[in-house]
C-alpha positions in Angstrom: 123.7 93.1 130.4 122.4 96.5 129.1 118.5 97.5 128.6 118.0 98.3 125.0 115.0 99.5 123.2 114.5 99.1 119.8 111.5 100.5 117.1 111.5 99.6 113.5 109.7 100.4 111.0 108.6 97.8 107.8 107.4 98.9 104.6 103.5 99.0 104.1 103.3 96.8 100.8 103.8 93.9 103.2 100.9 91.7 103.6 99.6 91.1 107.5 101.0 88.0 107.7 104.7 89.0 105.7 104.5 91.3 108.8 104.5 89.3 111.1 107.3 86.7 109.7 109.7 89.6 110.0 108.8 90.8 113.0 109.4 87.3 114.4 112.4 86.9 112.1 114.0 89.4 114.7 112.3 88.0 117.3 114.3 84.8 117.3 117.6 86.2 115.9 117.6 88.3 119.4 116.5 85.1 121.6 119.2 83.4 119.3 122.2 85.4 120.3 121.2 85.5 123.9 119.0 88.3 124.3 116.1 88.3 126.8 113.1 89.9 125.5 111.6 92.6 128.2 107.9 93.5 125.7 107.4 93.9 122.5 104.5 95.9 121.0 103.0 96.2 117.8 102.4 99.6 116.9 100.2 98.6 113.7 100.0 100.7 110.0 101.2 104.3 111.0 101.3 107.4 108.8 105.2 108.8 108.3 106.4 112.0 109.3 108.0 112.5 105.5 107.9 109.6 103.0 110.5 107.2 103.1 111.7 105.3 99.9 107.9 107.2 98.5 106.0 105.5 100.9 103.9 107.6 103.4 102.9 104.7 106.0 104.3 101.6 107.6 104.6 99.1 110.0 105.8 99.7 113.2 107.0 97.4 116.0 109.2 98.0 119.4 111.2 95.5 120.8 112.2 96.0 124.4 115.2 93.4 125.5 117.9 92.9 127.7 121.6 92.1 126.3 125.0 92.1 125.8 126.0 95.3 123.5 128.1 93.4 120.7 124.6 92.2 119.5 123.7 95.8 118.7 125.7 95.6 116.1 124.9 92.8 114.4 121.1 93.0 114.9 121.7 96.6 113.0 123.2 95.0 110.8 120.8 92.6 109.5 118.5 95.3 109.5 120.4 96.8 106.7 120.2 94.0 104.8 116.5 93.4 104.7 114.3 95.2 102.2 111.4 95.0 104.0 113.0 97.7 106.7 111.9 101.4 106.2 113.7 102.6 109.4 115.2 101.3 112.8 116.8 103.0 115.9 118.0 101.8 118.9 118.4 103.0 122.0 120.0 102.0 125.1 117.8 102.6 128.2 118.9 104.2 131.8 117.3 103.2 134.9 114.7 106.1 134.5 113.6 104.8 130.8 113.3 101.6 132.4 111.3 102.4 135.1 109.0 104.7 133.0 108.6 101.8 130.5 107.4 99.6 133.4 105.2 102.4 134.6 103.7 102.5 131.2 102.9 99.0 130.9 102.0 98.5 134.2 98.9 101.4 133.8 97.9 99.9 130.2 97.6 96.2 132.0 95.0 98.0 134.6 93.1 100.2 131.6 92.7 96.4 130.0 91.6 95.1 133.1 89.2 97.8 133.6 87.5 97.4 130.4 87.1 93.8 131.0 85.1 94.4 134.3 82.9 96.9 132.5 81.8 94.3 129.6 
């Protein structure tokens, strides 16, 4: 099984809630095929780079999972096919992406912590 990280991008005319169907749409077609969800983050309402389809913001979320690569694929896929996605690119992570990841997460777990001792 093969690391993957994946960041998507869902167009801002979405309501909160629409958001967060689709997010967990994906959510359970990757536990679905097998796929072991790592983290996943939610990015929130983020201004584009260059409009996309004429919009200038959107949703982004990051999906960090552990599975076979035939599910790539498919998960791409499916993407495709849903009108809600601006953008989408996965990547497959090395043992230094991994590690840095964990790294990451592991310092914002201690920031959180921190602030909670200082309220």
């Amino acid at each position: 099984m093969n690391q993957y990280e994946t960041v998507f991008i869902l167009t801002p005319v979405l309501s909160e809630d629409q958001m967060k169907e689709a997010v967990k749409k994906y959510e359970g077609y990757l536990k679905q095929n097998g796929a072991k969800i790592v983290h996943q983050e939610n990015w929130g309402l983020r201004k584009l780079a260059y409009p996309i389809q004429k919009k200038s913001t959107g949703f982004y979320h990051v999906f960090e999972y552990k599975t076979e690569g035939t599910l790539i694929a498919k998960l791409e896929t499916a993407f495709k096919r849903d009108e809600r996605m601006l953008r989408f690119l996965t990547v497959k992570l090395d043992k230094h992406a991994i590690a840095y990841n964990e790294k990451k997460r592991h310092k914002k777990k201690e920031e959180k912590t921190e602030e909670t001792k200082e309220s």
